[in-house]
N, C-alpha and C positions, 0 to 999 in steps of 0.2 A: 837268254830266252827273250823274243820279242812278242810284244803285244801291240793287238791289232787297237784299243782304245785303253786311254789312262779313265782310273770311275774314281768317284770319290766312295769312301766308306765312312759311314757313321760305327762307331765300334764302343758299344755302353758297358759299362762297367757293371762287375758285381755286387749285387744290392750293398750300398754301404761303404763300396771302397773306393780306394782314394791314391793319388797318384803319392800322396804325404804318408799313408798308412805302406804303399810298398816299399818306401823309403826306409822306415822305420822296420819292416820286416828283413831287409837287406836285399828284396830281391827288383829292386828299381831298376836297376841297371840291365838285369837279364832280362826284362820283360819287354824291355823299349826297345833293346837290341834288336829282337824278334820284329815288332814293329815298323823299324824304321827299315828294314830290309825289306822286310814287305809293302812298304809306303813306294819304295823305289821299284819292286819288282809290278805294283797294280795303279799307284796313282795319291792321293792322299787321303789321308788318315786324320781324323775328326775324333777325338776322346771325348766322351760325354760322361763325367766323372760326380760321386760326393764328395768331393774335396771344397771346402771354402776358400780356400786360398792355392787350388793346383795350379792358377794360371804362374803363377811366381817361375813352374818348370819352365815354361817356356823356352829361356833362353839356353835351357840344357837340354832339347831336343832339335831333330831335324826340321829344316825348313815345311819338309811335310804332313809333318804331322803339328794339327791342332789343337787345343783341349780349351773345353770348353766347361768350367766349374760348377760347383752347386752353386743358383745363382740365392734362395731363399732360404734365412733359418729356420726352418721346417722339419719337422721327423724326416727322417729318408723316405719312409715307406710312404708318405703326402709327396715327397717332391717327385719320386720315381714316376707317381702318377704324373703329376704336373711337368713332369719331364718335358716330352717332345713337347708342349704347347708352350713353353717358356722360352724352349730354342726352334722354334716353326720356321721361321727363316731360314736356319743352315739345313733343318731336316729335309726341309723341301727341294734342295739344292743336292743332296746327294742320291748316287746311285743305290748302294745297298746300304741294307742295317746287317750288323755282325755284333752279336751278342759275344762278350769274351768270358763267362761263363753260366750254363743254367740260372743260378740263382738273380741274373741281372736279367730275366725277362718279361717283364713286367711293360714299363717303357719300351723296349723295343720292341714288343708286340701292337702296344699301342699305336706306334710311330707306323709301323707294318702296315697295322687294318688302316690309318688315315691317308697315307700319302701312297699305298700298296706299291711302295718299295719293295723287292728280293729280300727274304728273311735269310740269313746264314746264321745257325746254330753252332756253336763252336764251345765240348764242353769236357773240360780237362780229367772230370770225374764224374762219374754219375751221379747225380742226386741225389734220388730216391732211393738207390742202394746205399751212399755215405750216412743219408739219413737214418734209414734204418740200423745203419750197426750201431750209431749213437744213441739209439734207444729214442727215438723219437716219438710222440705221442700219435695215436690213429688221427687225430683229425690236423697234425701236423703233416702226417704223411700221405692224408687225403687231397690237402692242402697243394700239396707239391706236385703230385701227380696229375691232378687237375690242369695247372701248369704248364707241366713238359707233356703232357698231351695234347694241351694246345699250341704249345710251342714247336713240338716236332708236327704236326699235321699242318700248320701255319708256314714252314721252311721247304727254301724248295731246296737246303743240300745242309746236311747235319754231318758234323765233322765231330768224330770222338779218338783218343788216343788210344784206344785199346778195342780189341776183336772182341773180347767179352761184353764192353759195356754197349757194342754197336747191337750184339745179337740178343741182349739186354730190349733194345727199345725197341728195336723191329718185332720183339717176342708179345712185349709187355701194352704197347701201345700199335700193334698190327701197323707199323710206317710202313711203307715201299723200301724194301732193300735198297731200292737204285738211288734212293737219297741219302743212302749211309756211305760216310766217307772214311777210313781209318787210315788218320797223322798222327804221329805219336809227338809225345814231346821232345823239344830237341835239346843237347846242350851245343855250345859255341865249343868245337873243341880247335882251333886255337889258343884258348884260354884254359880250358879246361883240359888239361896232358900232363906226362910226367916231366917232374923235372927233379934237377939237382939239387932236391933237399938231405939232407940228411931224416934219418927217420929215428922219432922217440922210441927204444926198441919195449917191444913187447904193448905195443900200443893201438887200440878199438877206438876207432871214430865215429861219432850218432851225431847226426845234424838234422833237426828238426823240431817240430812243438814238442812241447812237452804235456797232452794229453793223453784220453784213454786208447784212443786210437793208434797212438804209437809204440803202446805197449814198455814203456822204458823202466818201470818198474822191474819187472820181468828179468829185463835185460841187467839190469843190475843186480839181480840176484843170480843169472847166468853167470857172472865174470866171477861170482865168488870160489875161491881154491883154484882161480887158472892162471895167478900171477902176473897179472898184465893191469893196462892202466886203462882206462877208461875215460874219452876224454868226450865232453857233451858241448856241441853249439845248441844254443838256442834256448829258449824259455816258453811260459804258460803257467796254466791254473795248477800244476802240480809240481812246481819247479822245488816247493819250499820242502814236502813230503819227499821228493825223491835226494834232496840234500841230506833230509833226516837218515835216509835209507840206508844210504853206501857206507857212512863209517858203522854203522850198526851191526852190518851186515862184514864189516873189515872187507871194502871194495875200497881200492884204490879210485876215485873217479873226480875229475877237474871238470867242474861247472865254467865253461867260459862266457857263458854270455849268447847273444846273437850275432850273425858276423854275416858283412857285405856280401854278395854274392861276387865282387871281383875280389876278396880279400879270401876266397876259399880254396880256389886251385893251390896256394901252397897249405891252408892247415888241412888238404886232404896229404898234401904229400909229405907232410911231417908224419904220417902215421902210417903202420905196417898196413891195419887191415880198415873195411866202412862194415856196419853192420846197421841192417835195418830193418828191424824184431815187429815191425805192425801186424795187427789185425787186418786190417784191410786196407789196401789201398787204391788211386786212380791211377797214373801209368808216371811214379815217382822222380821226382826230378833230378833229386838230388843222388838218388841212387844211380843215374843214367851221366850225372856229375861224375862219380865216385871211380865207375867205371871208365869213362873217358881217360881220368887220373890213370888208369892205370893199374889201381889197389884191387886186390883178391876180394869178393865182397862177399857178406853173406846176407840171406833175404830169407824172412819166413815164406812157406808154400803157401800163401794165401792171393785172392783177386790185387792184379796190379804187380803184383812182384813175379808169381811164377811164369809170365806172360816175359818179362824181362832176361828174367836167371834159368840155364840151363844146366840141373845139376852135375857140378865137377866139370862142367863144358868153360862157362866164362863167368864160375860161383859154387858159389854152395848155398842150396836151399835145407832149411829146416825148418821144424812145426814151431807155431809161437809157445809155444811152452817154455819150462827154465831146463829143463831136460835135454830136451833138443837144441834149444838156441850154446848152453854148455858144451857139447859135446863138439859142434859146429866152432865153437872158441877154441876150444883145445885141441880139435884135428889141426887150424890154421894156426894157430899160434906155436904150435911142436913141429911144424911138418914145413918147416922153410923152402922145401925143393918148390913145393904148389906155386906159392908167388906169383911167382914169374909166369910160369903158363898160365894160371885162372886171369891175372892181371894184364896181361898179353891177351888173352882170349877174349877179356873184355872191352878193353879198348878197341878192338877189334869189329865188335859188336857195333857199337856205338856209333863210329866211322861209317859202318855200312846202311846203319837204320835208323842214325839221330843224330842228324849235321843238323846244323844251322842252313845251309846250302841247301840241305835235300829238303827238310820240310818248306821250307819256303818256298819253295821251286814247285812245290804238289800244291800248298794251299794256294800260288798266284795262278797256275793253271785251274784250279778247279774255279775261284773268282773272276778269271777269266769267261769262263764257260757258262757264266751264270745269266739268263736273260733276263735284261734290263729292260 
């Protein structure tokens, strides 16, 4: 695809985070991927990050992209402010500001009203909806909404991964439809596909936190009487309760830890099936992973997943309860013929609606189209 001018983009982080904190969650690698495809499809790319020491990355990214660190030891929520005026020289220097999730616009709005820069909204999950299931307090969630009502009326193009959470803001905060964009998230499926692993037989893959939001307790009480193994990436606030859980409960289940985002394509495909038992979600990455792989998946009918899974098409969706998410284990775990077609069906999916290639191909034409 050719473009008519290279812009530069300012792209601020989410309040707090850090190019060292993606590292440590494992998904470093996937994130920048995205990026530096995009750095080459629109021009260069500018990290405005709370890391004290992210500039270290450096020399493990693309010529294009730059990052630019917390410069002051300061609370986050003082530097966020003090953001753009600390970096006023490069703000002033580029074309757009590109917030990489709600919760980081604070700064970029500021940077917005000063230098009235193109505001791009770009946001993985909705806010005020994640907020809320986590039981957040009224003047938390007055807080928020204050916010993305300034933030989406302030942007001239708001990019969300999902049909639901676009007819979310357009509802909630009266935006212009025509500013609502829906990219979904993508996975890299070169990386992400089947291959020649052998598979642990009779084995359930869950990669993610381990909060209330993902429901894993649940899920562990699901596997109980279905003879299978239960194998968990990742950690969080309930990592130590759900240890407690499994031999209590006589669930087979391997706590491994958190694992690289380029070290997952095979522990997906060491395993028969992915299951992913949340509450709610924004438009899941690792689910969109799983399927890539190739694996039969199963997904509760809730925001974010059914938007994904079409049941018995390229999944099996069931309610988040132990009842349902059970039954959902035992259909796939006795019924070997499914595999292949759910698993076939999904990758399939993924191919057509969540390349690497294709998102980046819609988000450089729409920054393309942005006037500068």
């Amino acid at each position: 695809m050719e473009h008519k001018a290279q812009k530069k983009i300012a792209v601020f982080f989410t309040h707090g985070v850090s190019l060292e904190l993606w590292e440590k969650r494992g998904m470093f690698s996937r994130e920048i991927k995205f990026y530096e495809a995009l750095a080459h499809e629109v021009g260069e790319i500018s990290f405005f990050t709370y890391g004290r020491h992210d500039d270290r990355y450096s020399s493990q990214l693309d010529p294009h992209i730059r990052i630019f660190p917390k410069r002051l030891p300061v609370p986050n929520l003082l530097y966020g402010i003090l953001l753009p005026f600390l970096h006023w020289r490069e703000l002033s220097r580029v074309h757009l500001i590109r917030i990489h999730q709600g919760a980081g616009a604070i700064p970029a709005l500021i940077a917005h009203w000063v230098w009235n820069k193109p505001l791009i909204v770009r946001a993985g999950f909705q806010w005020y909806l994640f907020a809320s299931g986590q039981h957040a307090s009224h003047a938390k969630l007055w807080l928020i909404s204050l916010i993305e009502q300034l933030t989406y009326r302030s942007a001239q193009f708001i990019i969300h991964t999902t049909q639901q959470d676009a007819d979310f803001v357009v509802k909630r905060y009266q935006i212009d439809v025509n500013k609502l964009h829906v990219i979904p998230n993508w996975v890299d499926t070169d990386l992400f596909k089947p291959l020649n692993i052998e598979k642990q037989p009779r084995s359930v893959c869950f990669v993610g936190r381990f909060e209330e939001q993902k429901n894993v307790q649940v899920l562990i009480a699901a596997m109980k009487d279905t003879e299978g193994t239960l194998i968990l990436y990742g950690d969080g606030s309930l990592k130590r309760k759900l240890e407690e859980l499994a031999p209590a409960l006589h669930v087979n289940a391997q706590f491994r830890g958190p694992i690289a985002n380029e070290e997952l394509p095979a522990a997906l495909n060491a395993c028969e099936i992915f299951v992913l038992p949340s509450l709610y979600e924004g438009n899941p990455k690792v689910l969109l992973e799983a399927m890539a792989c190739g694996l039969p998946v199963i997904g509760t009918n809730v925001a974010g997943i059914r938007e994904v899974i079409h049941d018995n098409e390229n999944g099996i969706l069931c309610e988040p309860h132990q009842e349902s998410i059970h039954q959902a284990l035992q259909t796939l775990l006795n019924d070997r013929a499914s595999h292949q077609r759910l698993g076939s069906a999904a990758r399939k999916t993924i191919l057509a609606h969540a390349s690497l290639l294709n998102t980046v191909q819609l988000e450089g034409t729409l920054l393309d189209s942005t006037q500068v």
